[in-house]
N, C-alpha and C positions, 0 to 999 in steps of 0.2 A: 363522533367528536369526543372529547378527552377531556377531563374536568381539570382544568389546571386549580394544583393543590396550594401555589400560595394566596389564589384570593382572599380564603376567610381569614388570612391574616392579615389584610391590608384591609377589609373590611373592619376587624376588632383593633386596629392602631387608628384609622382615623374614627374610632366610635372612642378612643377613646382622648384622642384630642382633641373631639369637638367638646367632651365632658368638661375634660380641664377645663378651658378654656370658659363653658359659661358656669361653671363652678366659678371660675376669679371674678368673672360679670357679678356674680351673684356679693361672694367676698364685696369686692369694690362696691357696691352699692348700701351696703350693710356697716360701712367700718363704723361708724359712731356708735350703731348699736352693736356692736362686738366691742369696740373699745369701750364700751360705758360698762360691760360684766366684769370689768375687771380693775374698774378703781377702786382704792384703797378704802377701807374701812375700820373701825376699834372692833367689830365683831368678826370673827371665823379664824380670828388669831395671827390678821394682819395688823400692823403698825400703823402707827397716824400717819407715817410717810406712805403708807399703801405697800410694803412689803411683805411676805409672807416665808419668814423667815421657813420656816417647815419646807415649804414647798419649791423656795430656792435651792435648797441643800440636797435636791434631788440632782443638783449639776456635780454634786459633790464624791457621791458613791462610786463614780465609774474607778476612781481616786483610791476614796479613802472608805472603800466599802459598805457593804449595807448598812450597817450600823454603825460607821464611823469609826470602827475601833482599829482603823487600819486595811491597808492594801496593797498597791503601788508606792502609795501616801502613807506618810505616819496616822499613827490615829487623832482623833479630833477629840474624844472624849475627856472632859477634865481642863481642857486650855482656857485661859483666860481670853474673856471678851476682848480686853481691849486687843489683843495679841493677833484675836482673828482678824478685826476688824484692821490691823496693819498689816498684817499679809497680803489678805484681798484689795486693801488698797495700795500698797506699795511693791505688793510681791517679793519672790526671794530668788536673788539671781542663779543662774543656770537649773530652773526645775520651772514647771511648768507653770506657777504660779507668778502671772504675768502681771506688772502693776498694771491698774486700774480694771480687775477684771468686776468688779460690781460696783455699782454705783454708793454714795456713801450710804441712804439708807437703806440697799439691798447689802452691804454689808455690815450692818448695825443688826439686822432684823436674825440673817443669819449668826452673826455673833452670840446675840441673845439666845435664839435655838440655842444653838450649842451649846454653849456654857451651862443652858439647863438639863444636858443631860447627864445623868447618871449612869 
């Protein structure tokens, strides 16, 4: 008799969608305490509104490059806060800066970033 060759692959697809699956059991049961590591605080260089401008602006490089000094994107470096802060909320028609892509203190927070670099 003949080893049929696609078992261990239907072996390792449902091994791995039993995974998922109680991996989300696991998630779902957890959400408070996964949602409670991430509110906002005055320390690690989040906003009172709980932003963390640094680590928003990571949505920002695919754009406007590693360092913001440009990409696809003009560069960021040098713009005035409030300027950011109207873009991400109002956006600039025909380019990908859509209104309302961050809320207003995620983009307050990035604003801030920004502007403070050099």
């Amino acid at each position: 008799m003949k080893n049929n060759p696609i078992i261990p692959y239907i072996l390792i697809m449902v091994f791995g969608i039993g995974l998922i699956f109680f991996m989300s059991l696991e998630g779902v049961g957890n959400k408070e305490e996964i949602a409670g590591g991430h509110e906002g605080t005055e320390e690690g260089g989040e906003t009172a509104g709980g932003a963390d401008g640094e680590a928003l602006v990571s949505a920002c490089i695919g754009c406007h490059g590693g360092d913001l000094t440009g990409g696809v994107g003009p560069s960021l470096v040098g713009l005035e806060a409030d300027h950011i802060v109207d873009v991400l909320t109002n956006g600039i028609e025909g380019t990908p800066m859509t209104p309302g892509l961050k809320t207003p203190d995620e983009a307050q927070a990035i604003a801030e970033y920004i502007s403070s670099l050099e």
